[in-house]
C-alpha positions as CSV (number, residue, x, y, z in Angstrom):
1,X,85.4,72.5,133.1
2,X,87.4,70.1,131.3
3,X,91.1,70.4,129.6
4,X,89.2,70.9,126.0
5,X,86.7,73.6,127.3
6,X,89.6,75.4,128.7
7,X,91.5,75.2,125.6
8,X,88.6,76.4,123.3
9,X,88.4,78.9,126.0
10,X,92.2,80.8,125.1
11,X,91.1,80.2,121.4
12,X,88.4,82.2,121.2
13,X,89.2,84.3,123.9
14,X,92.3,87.0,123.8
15,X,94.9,84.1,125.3
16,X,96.9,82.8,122.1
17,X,95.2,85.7,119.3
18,X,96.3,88.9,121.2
19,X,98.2,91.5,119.0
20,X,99.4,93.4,121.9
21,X,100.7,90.5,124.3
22,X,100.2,87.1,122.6
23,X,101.8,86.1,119.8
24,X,99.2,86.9,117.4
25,X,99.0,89.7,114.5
26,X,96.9,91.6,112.5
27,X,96.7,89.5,108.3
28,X,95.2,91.0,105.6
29,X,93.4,89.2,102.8
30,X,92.1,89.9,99.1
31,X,88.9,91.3,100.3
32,X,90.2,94.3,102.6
33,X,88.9,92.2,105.5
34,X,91.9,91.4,108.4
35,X,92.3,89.1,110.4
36,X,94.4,87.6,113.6
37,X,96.6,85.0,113.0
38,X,99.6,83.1,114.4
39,X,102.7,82.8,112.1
40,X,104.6,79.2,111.5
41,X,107.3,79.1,109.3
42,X,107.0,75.1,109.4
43,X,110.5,73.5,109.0
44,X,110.6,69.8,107.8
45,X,113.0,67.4,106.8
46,X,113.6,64.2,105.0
47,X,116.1,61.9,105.5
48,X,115.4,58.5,103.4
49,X,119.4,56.9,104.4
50,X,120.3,58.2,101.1
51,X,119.7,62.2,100.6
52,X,118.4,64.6,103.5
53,X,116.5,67.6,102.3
54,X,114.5,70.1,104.6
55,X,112.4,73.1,103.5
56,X,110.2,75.7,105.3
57,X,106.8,76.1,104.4
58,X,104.7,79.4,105.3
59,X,102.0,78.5,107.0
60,X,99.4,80.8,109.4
61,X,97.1,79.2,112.8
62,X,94.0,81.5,113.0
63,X,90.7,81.1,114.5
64,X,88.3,78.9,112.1
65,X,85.6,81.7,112.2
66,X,87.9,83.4,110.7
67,X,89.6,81.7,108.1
68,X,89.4,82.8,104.5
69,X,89.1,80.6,102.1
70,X,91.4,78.7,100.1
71,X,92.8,80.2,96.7
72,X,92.4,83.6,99.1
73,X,95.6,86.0,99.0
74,X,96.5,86.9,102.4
75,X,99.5,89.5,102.8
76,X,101.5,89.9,106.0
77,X,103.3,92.8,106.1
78,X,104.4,93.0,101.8
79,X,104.8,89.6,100.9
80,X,101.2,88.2,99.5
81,X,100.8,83.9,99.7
82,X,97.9,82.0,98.6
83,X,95.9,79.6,100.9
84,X,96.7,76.1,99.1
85,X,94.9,74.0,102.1
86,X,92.9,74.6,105.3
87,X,93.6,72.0,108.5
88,X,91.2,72.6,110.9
89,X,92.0,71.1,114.3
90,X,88.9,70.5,116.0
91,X,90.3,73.0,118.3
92,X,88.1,76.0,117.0
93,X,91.8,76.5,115.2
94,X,92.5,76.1,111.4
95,X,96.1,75.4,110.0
96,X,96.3,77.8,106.7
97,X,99.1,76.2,104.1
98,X,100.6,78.9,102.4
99,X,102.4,79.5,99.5
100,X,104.0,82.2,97.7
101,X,102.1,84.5,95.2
């Protein structure tokens, strides 16, 4: 088995999306339907020599079977965002950008 089957193995598996003892949780979207998905609060930041800014951006890793399509409202716990981009990895993994709705 190689390093990638192993990996695609914990992705579609219970390893990374387990509600109970991974770090996974249950997302909701606009449909009713839920889903499992891994939280990022990406932080970035920008320093051109000049002016540094940073910024978080919501963001949500989930299984690409999964993923709901963009313009989709997803709510985790009260607050609802809007998929704005999907980043598949390759993985079996998509990257959901989020933003506020």
């Amino acid at each position: 088995m190689t390093f990638l089957d192993t990996i695609s193995d914990d992705i579609t598996g219970d390893v990374f999306y387990d509600t109970q003892r991974g770090f996974a949780e249950d997302i909701t979207y606009s449909s009713g339907t839920d889903f499992i998905g891994i939280w990022d609060e990406n932080y970035q930041e920008i320093d051109d020599g000049y002016a540094r800014v940073s910024t978080t951006s919501p963001a949500c890793w989930c299984r690409s079977s999964d993923a709901p399509d963009v313009d989709e409202v997803i709510t985790r716990g009260s607050t609802n965002y809007v998929i704005v981009d999907h980043q598949p990895n390759d993985d079996g993994e998509t990257l959901l950008i989020l933003r506020l709705a």
